[in-house]
VEXDRENMAR-929966 format. One record per residue: residue number from 1; x, y, z of N, C-alpha, C in turn. Coordinates in steps of 0.02 Angstrom, whole numbers, plus 50000, padded with zeros to 5 digits. Layout:
<seros>
SERO	resi	nu	nv	nw	cau	cav	caw	cu	cv	cw
SERO	NUM	X	Y	Z	X	Y	Z	X	Y	Z $
...
</seros>
This chain:
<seros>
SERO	resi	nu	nv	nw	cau	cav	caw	cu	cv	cw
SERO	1	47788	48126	47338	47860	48138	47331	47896	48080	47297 $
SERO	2	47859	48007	47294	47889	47964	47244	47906	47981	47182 $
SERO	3	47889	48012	47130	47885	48059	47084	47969	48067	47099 $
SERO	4	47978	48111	47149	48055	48153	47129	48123	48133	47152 $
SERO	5	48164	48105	47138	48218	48083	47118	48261	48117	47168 $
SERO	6	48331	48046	47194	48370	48081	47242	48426	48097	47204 $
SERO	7	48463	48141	47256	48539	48153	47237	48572	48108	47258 $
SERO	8	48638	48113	47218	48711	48072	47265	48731	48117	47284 $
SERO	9	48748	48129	47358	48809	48137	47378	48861	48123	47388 $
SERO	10	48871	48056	47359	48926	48042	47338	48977	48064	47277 $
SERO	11	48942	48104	47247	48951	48119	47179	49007	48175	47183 $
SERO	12	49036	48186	47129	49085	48248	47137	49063	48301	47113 $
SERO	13	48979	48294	47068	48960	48341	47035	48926	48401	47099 $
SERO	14	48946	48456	47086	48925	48506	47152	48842	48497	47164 $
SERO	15	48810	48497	47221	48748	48498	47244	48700	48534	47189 $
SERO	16	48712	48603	47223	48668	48627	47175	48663	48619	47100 $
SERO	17	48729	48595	47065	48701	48589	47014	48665	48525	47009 $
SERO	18	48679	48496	47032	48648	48401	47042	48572	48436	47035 $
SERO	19	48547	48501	47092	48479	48519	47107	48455	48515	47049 $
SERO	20	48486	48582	47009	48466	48618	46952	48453	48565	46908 $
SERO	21	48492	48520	46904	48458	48465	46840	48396	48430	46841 $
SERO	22	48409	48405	46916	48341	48387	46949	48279	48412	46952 $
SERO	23	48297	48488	46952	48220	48523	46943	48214	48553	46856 $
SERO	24	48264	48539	46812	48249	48518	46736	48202	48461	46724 $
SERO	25	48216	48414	46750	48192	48343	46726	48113	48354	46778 $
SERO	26	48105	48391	46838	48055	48384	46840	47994	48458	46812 $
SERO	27	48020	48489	46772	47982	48537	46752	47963	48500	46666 $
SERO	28	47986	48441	46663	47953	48414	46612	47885	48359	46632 $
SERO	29	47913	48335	46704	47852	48277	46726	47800	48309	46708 $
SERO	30	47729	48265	46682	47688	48268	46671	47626	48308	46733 $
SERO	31	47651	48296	46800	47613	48345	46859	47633	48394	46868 $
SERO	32	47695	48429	46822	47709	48502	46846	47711	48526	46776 $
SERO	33	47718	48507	46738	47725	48546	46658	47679	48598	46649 $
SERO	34	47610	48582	46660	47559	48625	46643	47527	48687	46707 $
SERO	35	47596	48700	46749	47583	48739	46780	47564	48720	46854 $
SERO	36	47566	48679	46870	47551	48627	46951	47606	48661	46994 $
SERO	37	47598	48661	47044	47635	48694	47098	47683	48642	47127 $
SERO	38	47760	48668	47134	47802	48609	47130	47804	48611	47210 $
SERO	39	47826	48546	47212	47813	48538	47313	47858	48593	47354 $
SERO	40	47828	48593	47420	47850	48648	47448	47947	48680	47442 $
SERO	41	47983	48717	47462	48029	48707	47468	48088	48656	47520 $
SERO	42	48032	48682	47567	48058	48630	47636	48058	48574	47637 $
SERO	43	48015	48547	47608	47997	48479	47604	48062	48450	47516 $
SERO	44	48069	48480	47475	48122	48478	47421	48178	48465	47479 $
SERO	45	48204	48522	47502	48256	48534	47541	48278	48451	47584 $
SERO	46	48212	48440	47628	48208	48394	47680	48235	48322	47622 $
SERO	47	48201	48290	47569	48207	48242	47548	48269	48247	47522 $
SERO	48	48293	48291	47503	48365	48304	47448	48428	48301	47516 $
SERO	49	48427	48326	47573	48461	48328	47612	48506	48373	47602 $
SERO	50	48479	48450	47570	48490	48507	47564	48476	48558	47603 $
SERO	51	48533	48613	47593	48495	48680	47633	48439	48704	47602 $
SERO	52	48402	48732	47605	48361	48773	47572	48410	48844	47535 $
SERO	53	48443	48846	47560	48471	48907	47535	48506	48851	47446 $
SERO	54	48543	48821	47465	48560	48781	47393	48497	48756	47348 $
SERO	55	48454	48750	47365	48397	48752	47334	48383	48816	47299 $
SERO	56	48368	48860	47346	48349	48926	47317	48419	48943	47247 $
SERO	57	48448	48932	47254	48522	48938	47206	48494	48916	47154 $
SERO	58	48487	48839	47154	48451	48809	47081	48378	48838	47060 $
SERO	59	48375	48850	47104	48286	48885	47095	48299	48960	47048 $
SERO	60	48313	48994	47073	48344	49057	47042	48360	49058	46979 $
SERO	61	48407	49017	46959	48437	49021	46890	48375	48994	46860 $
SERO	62	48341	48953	46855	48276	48925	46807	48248	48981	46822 $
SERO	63	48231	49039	46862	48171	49081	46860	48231	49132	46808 $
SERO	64	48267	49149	46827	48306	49193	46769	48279	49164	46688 $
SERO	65	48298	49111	46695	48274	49054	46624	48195	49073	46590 $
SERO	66	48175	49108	46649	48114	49102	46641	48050	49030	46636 $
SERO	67	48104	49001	46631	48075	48907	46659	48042	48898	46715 $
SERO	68	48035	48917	46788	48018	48937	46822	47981	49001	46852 $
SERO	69	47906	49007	46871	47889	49055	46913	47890	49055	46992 $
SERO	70	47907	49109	47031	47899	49099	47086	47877	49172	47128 $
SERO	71	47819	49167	47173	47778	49209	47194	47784	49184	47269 $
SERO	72	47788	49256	47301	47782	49256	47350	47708	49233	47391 $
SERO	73	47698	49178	47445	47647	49154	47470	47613	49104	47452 $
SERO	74	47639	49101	47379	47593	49064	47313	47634	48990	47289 $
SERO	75	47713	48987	47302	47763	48955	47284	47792	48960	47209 $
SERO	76	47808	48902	47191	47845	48902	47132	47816	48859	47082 $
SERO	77	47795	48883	47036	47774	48824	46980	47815	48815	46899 $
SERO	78	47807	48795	46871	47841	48788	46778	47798	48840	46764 $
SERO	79	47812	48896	46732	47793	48914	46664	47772	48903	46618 $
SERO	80	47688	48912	46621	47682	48873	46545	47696	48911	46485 $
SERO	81	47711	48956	46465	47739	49005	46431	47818	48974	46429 $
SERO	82	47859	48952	46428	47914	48928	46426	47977	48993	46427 $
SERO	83	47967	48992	46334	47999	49032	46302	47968	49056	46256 $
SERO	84	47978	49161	46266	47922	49198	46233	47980	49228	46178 $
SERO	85	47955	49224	46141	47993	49260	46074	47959	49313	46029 $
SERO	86	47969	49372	46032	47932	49399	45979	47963	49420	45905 $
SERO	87	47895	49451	45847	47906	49463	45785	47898	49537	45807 $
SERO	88	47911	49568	45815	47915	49659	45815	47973	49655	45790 $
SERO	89	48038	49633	45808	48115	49637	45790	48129	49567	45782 $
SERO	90	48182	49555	45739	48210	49475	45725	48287	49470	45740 $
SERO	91	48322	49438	45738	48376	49421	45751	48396	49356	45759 $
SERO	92	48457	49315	45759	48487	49270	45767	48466	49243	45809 $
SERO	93	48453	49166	45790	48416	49136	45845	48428	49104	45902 $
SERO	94	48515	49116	45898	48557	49125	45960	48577	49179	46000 $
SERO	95	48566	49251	45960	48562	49295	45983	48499	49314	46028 $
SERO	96	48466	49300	46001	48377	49295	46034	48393	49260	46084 $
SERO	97	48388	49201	46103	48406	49171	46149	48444	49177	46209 $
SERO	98	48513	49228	46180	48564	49255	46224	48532	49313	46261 $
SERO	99	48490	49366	46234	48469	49405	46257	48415	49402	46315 $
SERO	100	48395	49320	46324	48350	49297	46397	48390	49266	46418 $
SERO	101	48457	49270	46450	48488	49221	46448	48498	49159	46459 $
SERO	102	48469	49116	46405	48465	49036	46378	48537	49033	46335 $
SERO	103	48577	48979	46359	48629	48942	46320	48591	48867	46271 $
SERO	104	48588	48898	46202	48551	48855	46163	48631	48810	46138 $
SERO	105	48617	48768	46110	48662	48694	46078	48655	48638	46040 $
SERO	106	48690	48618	45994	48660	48579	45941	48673	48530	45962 $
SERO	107	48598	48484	45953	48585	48417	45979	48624	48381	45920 $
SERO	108	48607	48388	45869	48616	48368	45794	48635	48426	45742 $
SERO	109	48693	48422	45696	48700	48460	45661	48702	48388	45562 $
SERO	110	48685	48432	45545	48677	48418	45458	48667	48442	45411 $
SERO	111	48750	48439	45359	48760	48504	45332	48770	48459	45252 $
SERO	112	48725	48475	45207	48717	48422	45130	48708	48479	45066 $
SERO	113	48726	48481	45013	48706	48486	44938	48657	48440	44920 $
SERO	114	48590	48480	44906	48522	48446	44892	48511	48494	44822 $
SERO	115	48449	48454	44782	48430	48467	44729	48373	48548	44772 $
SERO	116	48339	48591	44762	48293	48651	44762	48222	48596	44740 $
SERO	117	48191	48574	44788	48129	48572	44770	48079	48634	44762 $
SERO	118	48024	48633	44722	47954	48698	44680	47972	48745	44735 $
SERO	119	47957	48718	44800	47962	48777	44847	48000	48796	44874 $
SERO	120	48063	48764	44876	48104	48793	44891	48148	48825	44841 $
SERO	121	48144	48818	44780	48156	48842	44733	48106	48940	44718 $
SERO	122	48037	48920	44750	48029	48985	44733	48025	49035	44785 $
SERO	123	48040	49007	44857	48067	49051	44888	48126	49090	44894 $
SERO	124	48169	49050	44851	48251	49076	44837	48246	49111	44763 $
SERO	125	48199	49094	44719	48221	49136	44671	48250	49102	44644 $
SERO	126	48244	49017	44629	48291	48995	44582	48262	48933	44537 $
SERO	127	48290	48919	44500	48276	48848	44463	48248	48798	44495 $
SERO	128	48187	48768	44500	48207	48678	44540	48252	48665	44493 $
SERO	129	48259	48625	44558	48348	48563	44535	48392	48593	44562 $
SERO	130	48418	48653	44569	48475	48681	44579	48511	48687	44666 $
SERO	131	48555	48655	44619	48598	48641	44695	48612	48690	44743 $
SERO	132	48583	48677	44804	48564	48727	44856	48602	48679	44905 $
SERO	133	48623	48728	44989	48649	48705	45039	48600	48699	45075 $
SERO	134	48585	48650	45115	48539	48638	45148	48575	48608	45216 $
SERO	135	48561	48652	45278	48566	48652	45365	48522	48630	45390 $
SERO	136	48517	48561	45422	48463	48531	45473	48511	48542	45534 $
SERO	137	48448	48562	45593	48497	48574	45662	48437	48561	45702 $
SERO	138	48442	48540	45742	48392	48503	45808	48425	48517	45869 $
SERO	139	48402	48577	45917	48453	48627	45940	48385	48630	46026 $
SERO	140	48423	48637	46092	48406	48640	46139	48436	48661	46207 $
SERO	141	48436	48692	46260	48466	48714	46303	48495	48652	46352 $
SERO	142	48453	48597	46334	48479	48506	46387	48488	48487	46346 $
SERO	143	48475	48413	46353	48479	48363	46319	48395	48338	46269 $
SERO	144	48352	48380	46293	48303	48380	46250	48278	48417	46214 $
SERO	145	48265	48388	46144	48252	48426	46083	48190	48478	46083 $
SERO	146	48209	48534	46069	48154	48586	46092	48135	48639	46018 $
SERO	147	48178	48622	45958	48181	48675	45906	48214	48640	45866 $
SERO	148	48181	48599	45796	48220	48578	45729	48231	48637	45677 $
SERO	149	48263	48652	45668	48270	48699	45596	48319	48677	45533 $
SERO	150	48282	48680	45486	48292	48681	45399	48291	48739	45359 $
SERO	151	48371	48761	45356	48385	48812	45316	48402	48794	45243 $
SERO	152	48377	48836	45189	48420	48824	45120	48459	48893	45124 $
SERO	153	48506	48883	45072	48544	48952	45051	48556	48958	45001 $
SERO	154	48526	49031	44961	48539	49038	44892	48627	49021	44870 $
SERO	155	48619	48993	44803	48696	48964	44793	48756	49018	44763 $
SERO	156	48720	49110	44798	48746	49144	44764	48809	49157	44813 $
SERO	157	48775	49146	44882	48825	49176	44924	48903	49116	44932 $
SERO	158	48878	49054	44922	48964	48997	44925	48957	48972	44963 $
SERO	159	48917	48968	45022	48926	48922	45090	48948	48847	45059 $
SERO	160	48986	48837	45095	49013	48761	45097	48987	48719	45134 $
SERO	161	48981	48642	45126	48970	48615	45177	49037	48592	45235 $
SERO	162	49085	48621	45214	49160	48627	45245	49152	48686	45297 $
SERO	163	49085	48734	45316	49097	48778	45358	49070	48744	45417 $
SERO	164	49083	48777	45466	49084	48764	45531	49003	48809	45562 $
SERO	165	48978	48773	45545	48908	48792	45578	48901	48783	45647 $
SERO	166	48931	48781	45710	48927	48792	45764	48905	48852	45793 $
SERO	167	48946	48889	45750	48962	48984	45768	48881	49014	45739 $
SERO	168	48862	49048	45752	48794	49100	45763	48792	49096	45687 $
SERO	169	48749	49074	45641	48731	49074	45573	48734	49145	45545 $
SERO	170	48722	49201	45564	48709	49251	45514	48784	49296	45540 $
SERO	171	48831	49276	45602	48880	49297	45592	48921	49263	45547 $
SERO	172	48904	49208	45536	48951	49198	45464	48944	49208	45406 $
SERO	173	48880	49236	45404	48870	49260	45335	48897	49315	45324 $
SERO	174	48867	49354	45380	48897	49441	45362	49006	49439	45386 $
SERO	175	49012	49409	45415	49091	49408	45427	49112	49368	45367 $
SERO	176	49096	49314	45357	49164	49281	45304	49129	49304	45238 $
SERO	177	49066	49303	45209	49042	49314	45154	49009	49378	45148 $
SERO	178	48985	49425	45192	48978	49490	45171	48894	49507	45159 $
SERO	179	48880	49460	45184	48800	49451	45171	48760	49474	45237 $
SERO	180	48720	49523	45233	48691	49554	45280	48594	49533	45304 $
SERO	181	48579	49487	45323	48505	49495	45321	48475	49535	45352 $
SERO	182	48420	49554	45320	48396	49623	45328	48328	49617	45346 $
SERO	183	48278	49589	45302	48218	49575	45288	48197	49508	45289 $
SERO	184	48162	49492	45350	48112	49416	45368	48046	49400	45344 $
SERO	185	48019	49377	45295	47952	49366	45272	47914	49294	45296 $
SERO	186	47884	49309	45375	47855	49249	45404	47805	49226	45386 $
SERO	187	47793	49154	45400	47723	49139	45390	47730	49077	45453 $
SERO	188	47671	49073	45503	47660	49040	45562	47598	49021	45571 $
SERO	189	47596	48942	45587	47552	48918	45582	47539	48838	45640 $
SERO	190	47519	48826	45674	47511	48745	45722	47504	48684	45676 $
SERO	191	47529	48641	45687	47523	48591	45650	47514	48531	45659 $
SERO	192	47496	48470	45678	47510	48417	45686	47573	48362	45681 $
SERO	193	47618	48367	45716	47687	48331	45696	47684	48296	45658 $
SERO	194	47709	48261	45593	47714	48189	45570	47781	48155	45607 $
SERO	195	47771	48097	45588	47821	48038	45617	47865	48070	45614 $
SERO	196	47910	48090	45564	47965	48124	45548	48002	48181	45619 $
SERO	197	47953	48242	45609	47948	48292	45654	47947	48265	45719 $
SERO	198	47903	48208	45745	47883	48201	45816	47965	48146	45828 $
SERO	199	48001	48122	45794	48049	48080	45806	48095	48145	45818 $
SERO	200	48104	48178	45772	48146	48228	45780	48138	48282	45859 $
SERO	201	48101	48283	45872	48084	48328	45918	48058	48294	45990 $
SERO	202	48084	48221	45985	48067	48171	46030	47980	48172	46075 $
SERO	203	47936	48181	46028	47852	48198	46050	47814	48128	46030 $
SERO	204	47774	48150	46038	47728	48115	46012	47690	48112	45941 $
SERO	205	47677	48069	45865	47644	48107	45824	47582	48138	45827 $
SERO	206	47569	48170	45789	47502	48223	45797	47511	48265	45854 $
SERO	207	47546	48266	45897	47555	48312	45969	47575	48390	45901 $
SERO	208	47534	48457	45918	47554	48519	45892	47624	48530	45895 $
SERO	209	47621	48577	45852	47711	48598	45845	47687	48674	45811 $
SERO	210	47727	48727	45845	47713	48777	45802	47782	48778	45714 $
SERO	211	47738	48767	45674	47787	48787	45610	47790	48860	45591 $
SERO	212	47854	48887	45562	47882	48951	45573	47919	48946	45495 $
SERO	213	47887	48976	45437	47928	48970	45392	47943	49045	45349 $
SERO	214	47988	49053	45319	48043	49139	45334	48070	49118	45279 $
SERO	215	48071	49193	45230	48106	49190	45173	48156	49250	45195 $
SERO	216	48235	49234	45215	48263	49293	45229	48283	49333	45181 $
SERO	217	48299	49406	45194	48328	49424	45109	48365	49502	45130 $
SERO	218	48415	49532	45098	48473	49563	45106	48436	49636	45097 $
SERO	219	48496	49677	45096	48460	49768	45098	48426	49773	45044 $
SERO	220	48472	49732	44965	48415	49722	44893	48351	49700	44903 $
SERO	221	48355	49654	44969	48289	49610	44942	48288	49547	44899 $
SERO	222	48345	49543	44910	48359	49481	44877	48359	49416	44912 $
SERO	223	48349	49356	44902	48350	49319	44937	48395	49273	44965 $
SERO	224	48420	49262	45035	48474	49225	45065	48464	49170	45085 $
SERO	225	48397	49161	45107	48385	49091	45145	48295	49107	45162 $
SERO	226	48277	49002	45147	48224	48986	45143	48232	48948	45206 $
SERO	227	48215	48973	45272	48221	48918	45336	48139	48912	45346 $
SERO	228	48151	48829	45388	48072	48818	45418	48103	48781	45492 $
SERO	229	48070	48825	45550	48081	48783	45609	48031	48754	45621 $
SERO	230	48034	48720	45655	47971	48690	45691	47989	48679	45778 $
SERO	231	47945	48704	45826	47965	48731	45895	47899	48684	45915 $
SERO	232	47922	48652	45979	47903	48613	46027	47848	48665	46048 $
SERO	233	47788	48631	46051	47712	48690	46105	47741	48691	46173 $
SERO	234	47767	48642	46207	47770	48650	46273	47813	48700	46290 $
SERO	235	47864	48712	46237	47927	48801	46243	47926	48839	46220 $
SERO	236	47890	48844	46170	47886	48895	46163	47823	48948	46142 $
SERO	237	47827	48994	46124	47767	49041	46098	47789	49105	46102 $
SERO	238	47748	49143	46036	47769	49200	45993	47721	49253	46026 $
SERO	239	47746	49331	46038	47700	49367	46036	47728	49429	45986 $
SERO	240	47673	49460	45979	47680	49516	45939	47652	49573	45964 $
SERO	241	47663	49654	45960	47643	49690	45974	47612	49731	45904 $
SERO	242	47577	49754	45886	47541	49782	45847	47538	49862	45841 $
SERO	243	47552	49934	45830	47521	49992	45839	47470	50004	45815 $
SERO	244	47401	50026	45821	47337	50066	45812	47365	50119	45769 $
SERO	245	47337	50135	45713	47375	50182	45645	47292	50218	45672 $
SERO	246	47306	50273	45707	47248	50316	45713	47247	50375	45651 $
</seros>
């Protein structure tokens, strides 16, 4: 129980949420991450100088999160599955998110006019060189980095770097500019972080990262955006469902 951290009660911040943070920070420790069974409740309860019932409160909302499993007889452990996302259907990656309900948030936002490098040039359909908008966002439900993403945008649609990228990305396309994405062309693959990535995503280098890179494109088929995320292994993972074409 040295491992887990007390509350103040002195604090003005309400109990349970004091809990709920507490059992954030420990669903990252290294003895429960990979699925270890977190100490009993009673014994949580007893050291925290909690009811169990306020426990169960913070407990709850992480199993909604899906951050938490908890089985009857068996107790409660982390999820190693974190966060499951699938490719059958796509959507906003705040919308996605909203729909398990996770409140995602930008750790870092960075919004620049860059030259179109070969590839990103021929995923958009355009010249290298050509001045493209380019969105870095390093985005997480705490305070730790769990999802970097690098969007370009073809320079047909106007994005500014004067817009307010807070708001759900593809509602501002289709509301202020009229731009509808339609069509996702993935490619997914594990990778080895470099320095870069593992700073960004506060890891370790060489620790895996799944890379996720998407050419989006409108009802034409035309192209809107060249994004590449790169998602933390410990949160996340993709499934797909497949049909049998009998």
């Amino acid at each position: 129980m040295n491992k887990i951290p007390l509350l103040d009660h002195d604090s003005k911040i309400p109990l349970h949420k004091q809990v709920e943070e507490l059992l954030r920070e420990l669903i990252k420790h290294p003895d429960f991450k990979d699925g270890e069974l977190f100490p009993k409740e009673v014994d949580l309860a007893k050291r925290w100088g909690i009811s169990r019932n306020t426990l169960r409160q913070a407990i709850a909302i992480l199993v909604n999160e899906k951050l938490l499993v908890r089985k009857k007889g068996s107790g409660t452990r982390v999820s190693q599955n974190r966060i499951s996302t699938n490719l059958n259907n796509w959507m906003s990656f705040t919308h996605e998110m909203e729909d398990m309900g996770l409140e995602f948030k930008n750790l870092s936002l960075n919004v620049e006019m860059v030259k179109a490098s070969t590839k990103v040039a021929k995923y958009l359909q355009i010249n290298e060189g050509d001045e493209v908008l380019l969105l870095q966002r390093t985005r997480s439900i705490d305070d730790s980095p769990m999802v970097y993403f690098e969007s370009y945008f073809h320079p047909r649609i106007g994005l500014s770097v004067e817009e307010n990228f807070e708001a759900p990305l593809y509602e501002i396309l289709g509301n202020k500019y009229n731009v509808v994405p339609v069509y996702s062309q993935e490619e997914l693959k594990a990778i080895a972080a470099n320095k870069r990535i593992a700073g960004l995503l506060k890891i370790e280098k060489n620790q895996p990262v799944l890379e996720r890179r998407r050419a989006v494109l409108d009802t034409a088929r035309k192209p809107i955006e060249y994004n590449i995320c790169y998602y933390r292994n410990d949160w996340f993972t993709y499934t797909i469902e497949i049909k049998r074409t009998v």
